[in-house]
C-alpha positions as CSV (number, residue, x, y, z in Angstrom):
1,X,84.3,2.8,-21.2
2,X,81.5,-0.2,-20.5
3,X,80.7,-3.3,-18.9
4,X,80.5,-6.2,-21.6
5,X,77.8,-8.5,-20.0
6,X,77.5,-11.7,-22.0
7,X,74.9,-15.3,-21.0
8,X,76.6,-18.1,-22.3
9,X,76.4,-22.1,-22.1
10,X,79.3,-24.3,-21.5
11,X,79.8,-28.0,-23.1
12,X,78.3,-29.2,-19.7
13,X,75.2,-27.8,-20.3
14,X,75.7,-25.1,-17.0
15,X,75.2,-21.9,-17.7
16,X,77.3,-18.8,-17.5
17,X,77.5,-15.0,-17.3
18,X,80.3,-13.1,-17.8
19,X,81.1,-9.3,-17.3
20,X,84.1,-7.5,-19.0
21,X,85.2,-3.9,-18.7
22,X,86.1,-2.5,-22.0
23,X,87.0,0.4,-23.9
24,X,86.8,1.7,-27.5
25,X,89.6,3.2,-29.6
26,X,89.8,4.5,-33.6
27,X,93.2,2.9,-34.7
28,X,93.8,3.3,-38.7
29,X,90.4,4.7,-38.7
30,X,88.6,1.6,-37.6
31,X,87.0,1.1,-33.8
32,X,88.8,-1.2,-31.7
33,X,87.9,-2.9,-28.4
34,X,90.2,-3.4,-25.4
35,X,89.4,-5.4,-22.1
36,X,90.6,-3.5,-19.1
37,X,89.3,-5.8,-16.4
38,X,87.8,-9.1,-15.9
39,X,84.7,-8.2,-13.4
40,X,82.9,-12.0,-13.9
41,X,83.7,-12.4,-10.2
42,X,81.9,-9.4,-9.3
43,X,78.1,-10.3,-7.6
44,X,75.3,-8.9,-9.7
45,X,74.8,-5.7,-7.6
46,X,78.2,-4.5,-8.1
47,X,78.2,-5.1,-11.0
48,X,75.1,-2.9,-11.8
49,X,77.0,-0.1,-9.2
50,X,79.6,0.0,-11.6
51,X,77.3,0.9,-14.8
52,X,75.3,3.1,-13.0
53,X,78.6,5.2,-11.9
54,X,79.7,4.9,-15.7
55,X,76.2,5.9,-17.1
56,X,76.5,9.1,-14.6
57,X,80.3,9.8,-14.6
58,X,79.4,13.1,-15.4
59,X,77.5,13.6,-12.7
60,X,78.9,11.1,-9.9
61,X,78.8,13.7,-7.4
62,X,74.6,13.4,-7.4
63,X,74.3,9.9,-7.0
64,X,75.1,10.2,-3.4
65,X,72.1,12.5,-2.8
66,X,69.8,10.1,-4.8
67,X,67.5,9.6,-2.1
68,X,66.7,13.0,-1.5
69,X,66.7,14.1,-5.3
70,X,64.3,11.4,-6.7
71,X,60.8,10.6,-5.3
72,X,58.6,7.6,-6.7
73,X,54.7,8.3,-5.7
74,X,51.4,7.8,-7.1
75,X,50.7,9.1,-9.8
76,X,47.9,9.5,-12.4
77,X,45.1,6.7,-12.8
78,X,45.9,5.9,-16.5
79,X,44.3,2.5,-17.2
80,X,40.7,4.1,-18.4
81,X,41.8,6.7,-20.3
82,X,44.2,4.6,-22.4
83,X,41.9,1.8,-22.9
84,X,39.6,3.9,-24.4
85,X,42.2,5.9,-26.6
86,X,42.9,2.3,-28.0
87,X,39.4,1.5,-28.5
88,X,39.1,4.6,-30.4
89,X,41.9,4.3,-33.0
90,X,40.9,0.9,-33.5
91,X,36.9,2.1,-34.1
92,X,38.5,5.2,-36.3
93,X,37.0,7.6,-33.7
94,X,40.1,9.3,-33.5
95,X,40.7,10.1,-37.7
96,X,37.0,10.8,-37.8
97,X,37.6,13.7,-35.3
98,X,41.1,14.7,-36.4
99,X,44.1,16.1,-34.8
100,X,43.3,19.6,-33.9
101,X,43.0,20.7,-29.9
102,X,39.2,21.1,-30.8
103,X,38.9,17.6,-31.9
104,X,41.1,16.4,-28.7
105,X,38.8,18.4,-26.4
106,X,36.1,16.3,-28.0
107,X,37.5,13.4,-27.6
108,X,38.2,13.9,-24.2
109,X,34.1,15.2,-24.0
110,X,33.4,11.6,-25.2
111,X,36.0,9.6,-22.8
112,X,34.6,11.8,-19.8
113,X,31.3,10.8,-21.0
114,X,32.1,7.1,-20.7
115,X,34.0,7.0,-17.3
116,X,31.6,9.6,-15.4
117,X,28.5,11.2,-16.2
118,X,28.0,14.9,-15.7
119,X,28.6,18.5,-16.5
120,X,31.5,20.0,-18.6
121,X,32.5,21.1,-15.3
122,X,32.8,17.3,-14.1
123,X,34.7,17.0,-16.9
124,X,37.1,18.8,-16.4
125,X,37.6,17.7,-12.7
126,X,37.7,14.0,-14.3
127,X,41.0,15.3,-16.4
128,X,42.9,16.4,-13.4
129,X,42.7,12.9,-11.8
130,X,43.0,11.4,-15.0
131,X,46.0,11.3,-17.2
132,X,44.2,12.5,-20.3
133,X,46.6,15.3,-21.2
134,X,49.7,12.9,-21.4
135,X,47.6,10.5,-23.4
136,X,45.7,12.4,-25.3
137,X,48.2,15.3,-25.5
138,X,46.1,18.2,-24.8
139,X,46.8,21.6,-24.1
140,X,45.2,22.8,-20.4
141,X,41.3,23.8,-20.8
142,X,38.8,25.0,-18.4
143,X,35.1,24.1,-18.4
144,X,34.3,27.2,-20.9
145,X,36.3,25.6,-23.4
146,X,34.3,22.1,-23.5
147,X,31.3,24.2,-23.7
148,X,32.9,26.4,-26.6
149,X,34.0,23.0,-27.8
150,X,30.0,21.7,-27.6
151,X,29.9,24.5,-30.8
152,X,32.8,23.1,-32.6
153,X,31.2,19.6,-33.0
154,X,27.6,21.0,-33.8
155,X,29.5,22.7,-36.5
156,X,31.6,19.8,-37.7
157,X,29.2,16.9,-36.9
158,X,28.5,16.1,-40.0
159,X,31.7,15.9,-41.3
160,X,32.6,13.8,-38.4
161,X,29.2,11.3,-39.0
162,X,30.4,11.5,-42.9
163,X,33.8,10.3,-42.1
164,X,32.7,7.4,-39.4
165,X,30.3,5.8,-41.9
166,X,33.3,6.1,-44.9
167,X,35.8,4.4,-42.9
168,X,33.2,1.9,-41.5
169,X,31.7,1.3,-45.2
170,X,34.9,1.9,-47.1
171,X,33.3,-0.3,-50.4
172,X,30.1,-2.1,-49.7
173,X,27.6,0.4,-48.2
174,X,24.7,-1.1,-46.3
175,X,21.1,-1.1,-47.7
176,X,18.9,-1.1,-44.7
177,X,19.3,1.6,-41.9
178,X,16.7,1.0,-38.6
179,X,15.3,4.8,-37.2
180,X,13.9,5.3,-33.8
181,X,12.8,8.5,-31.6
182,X,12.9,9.5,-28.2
183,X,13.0,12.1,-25.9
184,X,14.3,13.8,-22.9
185,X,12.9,15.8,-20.6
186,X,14.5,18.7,-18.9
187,X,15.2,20.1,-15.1
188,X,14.9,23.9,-16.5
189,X,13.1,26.1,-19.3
190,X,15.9,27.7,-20.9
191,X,17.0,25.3,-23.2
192,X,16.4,26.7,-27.0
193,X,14.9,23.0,-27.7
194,X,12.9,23.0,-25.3
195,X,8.8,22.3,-25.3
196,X,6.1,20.5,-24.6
197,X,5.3,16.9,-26.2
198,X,4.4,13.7,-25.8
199,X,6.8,13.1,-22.6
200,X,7.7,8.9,-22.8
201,X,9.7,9.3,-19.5
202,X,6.1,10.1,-18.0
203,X,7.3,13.2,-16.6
204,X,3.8,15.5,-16.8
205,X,4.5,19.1,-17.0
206,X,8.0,19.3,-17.8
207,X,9.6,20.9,-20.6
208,X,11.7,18.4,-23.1
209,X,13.8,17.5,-26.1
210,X,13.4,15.2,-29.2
211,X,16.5,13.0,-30.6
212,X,16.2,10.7,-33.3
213,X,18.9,7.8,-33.7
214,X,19.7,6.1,-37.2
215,X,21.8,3.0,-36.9
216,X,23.3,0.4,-39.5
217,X,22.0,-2.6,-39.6
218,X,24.3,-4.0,-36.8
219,X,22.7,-1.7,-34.6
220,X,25.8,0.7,-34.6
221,X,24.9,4.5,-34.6
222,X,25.3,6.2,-37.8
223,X,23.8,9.5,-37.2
224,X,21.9,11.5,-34.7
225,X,19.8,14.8,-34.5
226,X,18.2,16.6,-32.3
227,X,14.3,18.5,-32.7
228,X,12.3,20.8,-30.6
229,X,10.4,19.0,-27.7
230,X,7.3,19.5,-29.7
231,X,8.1,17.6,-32.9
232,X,6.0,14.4,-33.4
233,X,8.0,11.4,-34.6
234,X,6.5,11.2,-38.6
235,X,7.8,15.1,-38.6
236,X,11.5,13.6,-37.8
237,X,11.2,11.0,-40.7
238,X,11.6,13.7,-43.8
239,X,15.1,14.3,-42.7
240,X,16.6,11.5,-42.1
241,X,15.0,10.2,-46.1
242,X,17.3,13.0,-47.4
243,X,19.9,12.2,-45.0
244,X,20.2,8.5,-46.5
245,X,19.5,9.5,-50.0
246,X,22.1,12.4,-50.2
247,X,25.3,11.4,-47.5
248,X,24.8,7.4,-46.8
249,X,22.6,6.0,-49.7
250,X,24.0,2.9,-52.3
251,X,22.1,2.0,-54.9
252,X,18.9,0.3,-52.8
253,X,17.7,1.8,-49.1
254,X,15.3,0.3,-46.9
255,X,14.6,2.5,-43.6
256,X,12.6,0.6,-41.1
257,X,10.9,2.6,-38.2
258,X,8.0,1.5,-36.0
259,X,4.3,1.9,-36.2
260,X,4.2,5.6,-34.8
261,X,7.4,6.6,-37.4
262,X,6.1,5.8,-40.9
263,X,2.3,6.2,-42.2
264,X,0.8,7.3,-45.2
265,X,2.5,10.6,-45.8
266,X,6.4,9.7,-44.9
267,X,5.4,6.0,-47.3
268,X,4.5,8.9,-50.4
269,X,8.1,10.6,-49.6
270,X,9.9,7.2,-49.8
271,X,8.0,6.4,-53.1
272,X,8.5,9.9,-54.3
273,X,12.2,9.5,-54.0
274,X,14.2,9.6,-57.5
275,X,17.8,9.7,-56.3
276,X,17.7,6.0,-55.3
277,X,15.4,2.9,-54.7
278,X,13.7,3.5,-50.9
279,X,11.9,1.3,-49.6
280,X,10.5,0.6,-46.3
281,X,9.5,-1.8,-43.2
282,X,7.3,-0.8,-40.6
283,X,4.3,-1.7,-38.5
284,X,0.9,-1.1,-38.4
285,X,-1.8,-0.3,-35.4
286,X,-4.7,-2.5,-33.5
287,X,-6.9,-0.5,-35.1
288,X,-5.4,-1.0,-38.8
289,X,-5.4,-4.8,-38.0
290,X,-9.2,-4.8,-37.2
291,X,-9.9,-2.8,-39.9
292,X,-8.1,-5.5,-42.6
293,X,-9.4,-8.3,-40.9
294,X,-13.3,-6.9,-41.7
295,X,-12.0,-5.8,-45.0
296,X,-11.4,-9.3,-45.5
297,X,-7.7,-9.4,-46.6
298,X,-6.4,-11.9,-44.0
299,X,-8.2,-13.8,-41.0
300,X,-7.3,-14.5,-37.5
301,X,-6.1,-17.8,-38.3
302,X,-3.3,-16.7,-40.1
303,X,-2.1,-15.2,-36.8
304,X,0.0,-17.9,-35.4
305,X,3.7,-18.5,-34.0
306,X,5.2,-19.6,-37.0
307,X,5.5,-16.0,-39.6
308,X,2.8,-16.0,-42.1
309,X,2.6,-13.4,-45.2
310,X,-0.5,-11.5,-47.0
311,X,-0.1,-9.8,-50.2
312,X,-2.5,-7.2,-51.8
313,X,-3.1,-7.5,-54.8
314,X,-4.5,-4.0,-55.5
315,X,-1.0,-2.5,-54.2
316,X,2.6,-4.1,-53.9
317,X,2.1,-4.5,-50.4
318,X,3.0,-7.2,-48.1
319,X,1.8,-7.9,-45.0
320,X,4.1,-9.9,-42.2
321,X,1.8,-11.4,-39.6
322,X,2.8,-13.4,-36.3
323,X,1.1,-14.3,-32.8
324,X,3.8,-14.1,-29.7
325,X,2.2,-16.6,-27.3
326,X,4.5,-15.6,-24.7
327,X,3.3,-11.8,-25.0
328,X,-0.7,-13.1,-25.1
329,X,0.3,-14.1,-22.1
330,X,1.5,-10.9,-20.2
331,X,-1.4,-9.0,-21.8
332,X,-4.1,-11.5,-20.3
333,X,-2.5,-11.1,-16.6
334,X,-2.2,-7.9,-17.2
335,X,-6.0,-7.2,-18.0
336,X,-6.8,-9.4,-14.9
337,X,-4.4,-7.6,-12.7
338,X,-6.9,-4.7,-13.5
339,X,-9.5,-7.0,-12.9
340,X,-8.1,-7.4,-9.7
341,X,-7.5,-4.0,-8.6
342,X,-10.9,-2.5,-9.6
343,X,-12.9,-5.7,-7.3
344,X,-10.2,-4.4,-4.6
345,X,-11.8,-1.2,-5.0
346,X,-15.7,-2.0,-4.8
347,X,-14.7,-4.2,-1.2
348,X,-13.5,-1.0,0.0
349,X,-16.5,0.9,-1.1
350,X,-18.6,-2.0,0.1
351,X,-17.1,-1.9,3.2
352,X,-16.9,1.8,3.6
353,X,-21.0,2.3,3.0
354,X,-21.3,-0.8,5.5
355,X,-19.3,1.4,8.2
356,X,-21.1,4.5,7.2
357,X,-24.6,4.8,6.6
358,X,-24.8,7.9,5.8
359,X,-22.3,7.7,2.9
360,X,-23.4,8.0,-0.9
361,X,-23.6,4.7,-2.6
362,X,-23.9,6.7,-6.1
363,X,-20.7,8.5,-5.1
364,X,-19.1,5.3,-4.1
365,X,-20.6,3.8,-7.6
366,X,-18.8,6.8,-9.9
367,X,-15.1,6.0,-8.5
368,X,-15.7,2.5,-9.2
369,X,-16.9,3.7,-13.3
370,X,-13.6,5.9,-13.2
371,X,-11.1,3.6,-11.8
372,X,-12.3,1.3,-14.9
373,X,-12.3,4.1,-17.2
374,X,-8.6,4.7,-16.5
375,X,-7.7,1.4,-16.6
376,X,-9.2,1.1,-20.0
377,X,-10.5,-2.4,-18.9
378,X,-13.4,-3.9,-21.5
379,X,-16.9,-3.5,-20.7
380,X,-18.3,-3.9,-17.3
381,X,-22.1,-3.5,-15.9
382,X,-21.4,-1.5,-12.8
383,X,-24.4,-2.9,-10.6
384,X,-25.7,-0.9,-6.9
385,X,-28.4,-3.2,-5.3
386,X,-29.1,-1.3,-2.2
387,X,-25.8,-0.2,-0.6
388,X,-23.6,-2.8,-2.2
389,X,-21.6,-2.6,-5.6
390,X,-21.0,-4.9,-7.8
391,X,-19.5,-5.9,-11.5
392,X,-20.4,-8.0,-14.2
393,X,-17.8,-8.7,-17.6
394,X,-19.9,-8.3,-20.5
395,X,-18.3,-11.7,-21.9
396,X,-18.4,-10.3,-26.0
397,X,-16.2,-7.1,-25.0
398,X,-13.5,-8.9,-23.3
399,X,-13.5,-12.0,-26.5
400,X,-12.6,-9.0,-28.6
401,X,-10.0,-7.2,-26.6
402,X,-8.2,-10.8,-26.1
403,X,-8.5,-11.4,-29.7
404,X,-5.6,-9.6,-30.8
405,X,-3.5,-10.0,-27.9
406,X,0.1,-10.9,-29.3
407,X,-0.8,-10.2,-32.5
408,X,1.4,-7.6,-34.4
409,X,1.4,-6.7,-38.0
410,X,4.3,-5.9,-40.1
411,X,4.1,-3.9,-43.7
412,X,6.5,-3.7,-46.1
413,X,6.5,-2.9,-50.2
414,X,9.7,-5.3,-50.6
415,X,9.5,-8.0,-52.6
416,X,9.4,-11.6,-52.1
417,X,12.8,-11.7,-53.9
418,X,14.3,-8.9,-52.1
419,X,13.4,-10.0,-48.8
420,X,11.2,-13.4,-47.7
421,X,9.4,-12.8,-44.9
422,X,11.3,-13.9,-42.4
423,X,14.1,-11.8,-43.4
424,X,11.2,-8.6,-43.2
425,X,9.8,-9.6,-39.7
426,X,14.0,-10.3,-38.4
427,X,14.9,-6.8,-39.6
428,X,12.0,-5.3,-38.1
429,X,13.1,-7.0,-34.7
430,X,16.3,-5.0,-35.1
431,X,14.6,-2.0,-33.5
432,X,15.3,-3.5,-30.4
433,X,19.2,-2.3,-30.9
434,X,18.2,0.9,-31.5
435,X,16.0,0.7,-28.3
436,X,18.8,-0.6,-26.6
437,X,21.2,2.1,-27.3
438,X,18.2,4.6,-25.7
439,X,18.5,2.8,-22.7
440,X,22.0,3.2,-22.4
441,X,22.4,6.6,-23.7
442,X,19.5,7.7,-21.2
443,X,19.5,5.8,-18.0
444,X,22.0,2.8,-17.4
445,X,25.4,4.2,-18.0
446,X,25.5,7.6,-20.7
447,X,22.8,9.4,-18.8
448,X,22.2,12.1,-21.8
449,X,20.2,13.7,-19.1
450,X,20.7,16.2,-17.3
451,X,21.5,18.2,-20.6
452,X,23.3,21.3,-18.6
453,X,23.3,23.4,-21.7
454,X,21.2,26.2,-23.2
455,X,22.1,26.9,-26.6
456,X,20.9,24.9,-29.4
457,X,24.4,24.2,-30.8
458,X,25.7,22.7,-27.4
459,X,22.5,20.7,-27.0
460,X,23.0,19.4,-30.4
461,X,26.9,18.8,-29.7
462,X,25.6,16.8,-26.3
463,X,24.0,14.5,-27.8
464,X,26.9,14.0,-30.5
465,X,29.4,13.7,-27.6
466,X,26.4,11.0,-26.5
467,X,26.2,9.2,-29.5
468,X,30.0,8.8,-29.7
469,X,30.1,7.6,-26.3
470,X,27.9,4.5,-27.3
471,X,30.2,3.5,-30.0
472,X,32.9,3.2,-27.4
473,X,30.6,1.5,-25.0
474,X,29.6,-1.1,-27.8
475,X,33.0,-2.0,-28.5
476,X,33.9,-2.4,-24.9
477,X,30.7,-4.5,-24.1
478,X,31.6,-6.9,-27.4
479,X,35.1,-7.2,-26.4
480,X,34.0,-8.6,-22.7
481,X,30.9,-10.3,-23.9
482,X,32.5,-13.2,-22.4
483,X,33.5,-11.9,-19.2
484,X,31.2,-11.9,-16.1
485,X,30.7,-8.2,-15.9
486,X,29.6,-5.1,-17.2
487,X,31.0,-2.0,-18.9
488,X,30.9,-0.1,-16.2
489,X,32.3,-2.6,-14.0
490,X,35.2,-3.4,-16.4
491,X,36.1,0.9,-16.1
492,X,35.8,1.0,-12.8
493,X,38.4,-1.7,-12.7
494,X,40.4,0.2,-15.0
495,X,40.4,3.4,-13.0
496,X,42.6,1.9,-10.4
497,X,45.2,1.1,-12.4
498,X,47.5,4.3,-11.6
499,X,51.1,5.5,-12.8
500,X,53.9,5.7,-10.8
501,X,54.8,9.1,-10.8
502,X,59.0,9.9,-11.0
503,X,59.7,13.3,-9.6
504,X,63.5,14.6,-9.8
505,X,64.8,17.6,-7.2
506,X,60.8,18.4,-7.3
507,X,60.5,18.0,-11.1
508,X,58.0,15.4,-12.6
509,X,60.2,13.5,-15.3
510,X,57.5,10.4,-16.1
511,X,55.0,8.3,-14.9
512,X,55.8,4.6,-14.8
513,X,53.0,2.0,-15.5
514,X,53.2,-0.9,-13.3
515,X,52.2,-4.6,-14.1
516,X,48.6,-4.7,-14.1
517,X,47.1,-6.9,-11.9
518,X,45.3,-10.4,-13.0
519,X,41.7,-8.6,-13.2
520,X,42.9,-5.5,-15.2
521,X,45.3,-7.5,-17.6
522,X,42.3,-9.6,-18.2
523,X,40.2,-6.8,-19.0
524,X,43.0,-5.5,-21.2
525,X,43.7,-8.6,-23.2
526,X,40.1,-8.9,-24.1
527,X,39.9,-5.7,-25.0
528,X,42.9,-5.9,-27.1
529,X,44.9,-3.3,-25.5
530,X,48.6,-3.1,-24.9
531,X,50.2,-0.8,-21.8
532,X,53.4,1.3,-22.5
533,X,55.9,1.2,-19.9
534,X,55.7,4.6,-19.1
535,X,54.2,7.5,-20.6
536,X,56.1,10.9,-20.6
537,X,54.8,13.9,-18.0
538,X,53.9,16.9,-20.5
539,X,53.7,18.9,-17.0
540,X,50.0,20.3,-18.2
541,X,47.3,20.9,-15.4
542,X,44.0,21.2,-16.1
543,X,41.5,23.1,-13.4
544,X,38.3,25.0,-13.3
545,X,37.8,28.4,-13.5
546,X,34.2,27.7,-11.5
547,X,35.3,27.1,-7.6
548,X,33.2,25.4,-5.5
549,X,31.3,27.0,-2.7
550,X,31.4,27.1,0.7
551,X,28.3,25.6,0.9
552,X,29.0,22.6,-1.0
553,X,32.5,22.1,1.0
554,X,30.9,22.2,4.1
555,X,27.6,20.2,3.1
């Protein structure tokens, strides 16, 4: 038995709805219907009483205790978490890392990585308010199985890079890859990685760790690897030559690093390469410039805004040359803003041996002489007549250090048919992609720092989990390019998109997804991204086996 509901339009144009209850029969082995009632006079609610009572006549007894069976309440916040597993599929994230528990763990690693920064023990508490085990279908975990897991993708990450690039560059693999170093320091000393180096973060005395990123040409991470905190940049270049020539390399390769990345030796390795064509774009120093100029190869007036080119003739070597007014500009304030500071100084002194006459004027002299030294201004005549100080520019030093300011370089063995040299001087510009996803990956929203891990295989897993991370983050920030926010902004928005959680006689059965409202369904369209209605409870919970202390409760 059923209620027949049928919308139809009369000849007038008005429109109807009618309601039958019917019943099915087999007569002659064929299924018949019947009409018992006519219920078209019934209102809408009763008519929905009566198929609820016929859905359950099993069970009518229950429906009077409906209200005290079945609970609606918040539930898990589900809008991140899905947005992201999207994202993923549609990036082949998901293939690349498989289907194992392992690989979902790591997934969930990279999602946690994404929404909020921390520990694997963050992590874990991020899963609990989260519906990642629903969505992701994982089994429950504890924070010693992301750190085991930290193993799992040291062990597999090449496989996982390997399959990335193939599904990226199914046919048509690219030919240029751009390379770039950095560095993070670290809290602690027990890191296996760990050592002293050049520290760019500026942090004197602190222990730290060397990454290296190498990215497509659209900027896109293909590969990443971490070194001791001792290794110098040229030292990273080797493997990442072998890297290109034996996993990602076509048919013709040009790497392009910056001045500090490829010199003499790593240029011999590209040219001693027989697997495949290398080539190479990089930079070269002040120093090297000065040194061509009195050499005679090109002259200052080749230096200009417009991109200018310089063959040798003794070598197949080209050299890219352009002036950037705008950064001759910052250089100059930027030598008088020393300028500035080291006359601030000698008033100070000048007014301190005023206001002591006791003081040493030679003393007072030799601070003014260091504070110049360490501002590595051009020559000055530090003058003491009597008790006052005084400077004087010596007008040929500072000619030649504002001679090259703006002036860059750019060397390449390329040839004019293979690359013109604006296309050379572009693709060295690319950098600034690979700079870019440092930035991210360190400070502004991946914060690879604090590394929280010991072992090399974990530290090397991080920074995967890291890498991974910005691949979401760059297909989140192109998808709402056009919207006035930021990544972080647009997951923060997400995260308060919550389920509605259906428990039955104390039993969670599903969680419900409501309509979004207009700022998340924006987010969500531009993203591409389409919400189930509900998404069924697996009943896994998820805690750590690390409590916190009383300390921290109370603090």
């Amino acid at each position: 038995m059923y209620v027949d509901s049928c919308a139809y339009t009369a000849a007038s144009g008005k429109k109807h709805t009618r309601h039958l209850l019917r019943e099915s029969y087999r007569q002659d082995g064929e299924v018949r219907h019947r009409t018992l009632a006519n219920l078209s006079h019934c209102s809408d609610e009763e008519v929905q009483a009566i198929k609820l009572a016929l859905k359950h006549k099993a069970n009518l007894h229950q429906l009077g205790n409906v209200n005290q069976d079945v609970q609606v309440q918040q539930g898990l916040a589900v809008g991140a978490v899905w947005t992201l597993w999207q994202v993923a599929q549609r990036i082949g994230l998901i293939k690349a890392l498989g289907a194992s528990q392992q690989a979902k763990q790591a997934l969930w690693q990279v999602f946690a990585r994404v929404m909020e920064q921390g520990s694997r023990l963050s992590a874990v508490r991020l899963a609990g308010a989260h519906a990642a085990c629903d969505v992701l279908k994982l089994d429950a975990f504890n924070e010693d199985d992301l750190y085991e897991n930290l193993d799992w993708l040291a062990e597999q990450q090449e496989s996982i890079e390997n399959r990335l690039f193939q599904q990226r560059y199914e046919h048509d693999k690219p030919e240029l890859y751009l390379y770039d170093v950095t560095s993070s320091y670290l809290e602690g000393a027990c890191n296996a990685l760990a050592a002293f180096g050049y520290n760019r973060d500026r942090k004197s005395g602190k222990y730290q760790i060397v990454y290296g990123l190498l990215c497509d040409p659209q900027g896109r991470p293909v590969s990443i690897e971490a070194f001791p905190g001792n290794t110098t940049d040229t030292k990273t270049f080797g493997s990442q030559v072998r890297k290109v020539a034996d996993r990602f390399g076509g048919k013709r390769i040009t790497l392009v690093g910056d001045r500090g990345m490829i010199k003499g030796p790593q240029i011999e390795q590209i040219q001693a390469e027989d697997s495949l064509e290398l080539h190479y774009i990089t930079a070269i120093t002040k120093p090297q410039i000065e040194t061509l100029l009195k050499q005679g190869l090109f002259q200052m007036n080749l230096f200009d805004e417009t991109v200018a080119e310089v063959v040798d003739e003794e070598t197949p070597v080209r050299y890219v040359l352009r002036r950037n007014p705008q950064r001759a500009s910052e250089m100059a304030q930027t030598r008088q803003s020393k300028l500035a500071r080291l006359q601030q100084l000698i008033c100070q002194q000048n007014t301190y041996l005023v206001e002591h006459s006791r003081a040493d004027a030679e003393v007072a002299r030799r601070k003014v002489k260091a504070l110049h030294k360490k501002l590595r201004l051009p020559a000055v005549d530090v003058l003491l007549a009597g008790r006052t100080i005084s400077i004087t520019k010596q007008d040929e030093a500072w000619r030649e250090a504002a001679k090259l300011d703006g002036c860059y370089c750019l060397k390449t063995d390329l040839s004019k048919q293979q690359a013109s040299k604006e296309t050379v001087h572009d693709r060295y510009k690319d950098l600034s992609q690979v700079e870019w996803a440092f930035r991210t990956s360190k400070t502004t929203l991946l914060e690879a720092r604090p590394v929280y891990v010991c072992l090399e295989s974990r530290t090397r897993g991080h920074l995967l989990v890291v890498m991974l991370a910005y691949l979401l983050v760059q297909e989140l920030a192109r998808c709402w390019r056009d919207l006035d926010l930021t990544v972080e902004e647009g997951l923060d928005e997400l995260k308060s998109l919550c389920t509605t959680q259906v428990v039955v006689q104390g039993r969670s059965i599903l969680h419900n997804i409501p309509r979004p409202r207009a700022s998340v369904q924006q987010l969500l369209d531009a993203a591409g991204v389409t919400l189930p209605k509900s998404i069924a409870d697996r009943g896994v919970r998820v805690s750590t086996r690390k409590k916190l202390t009383e300390e921290r409760k109370t603090a």
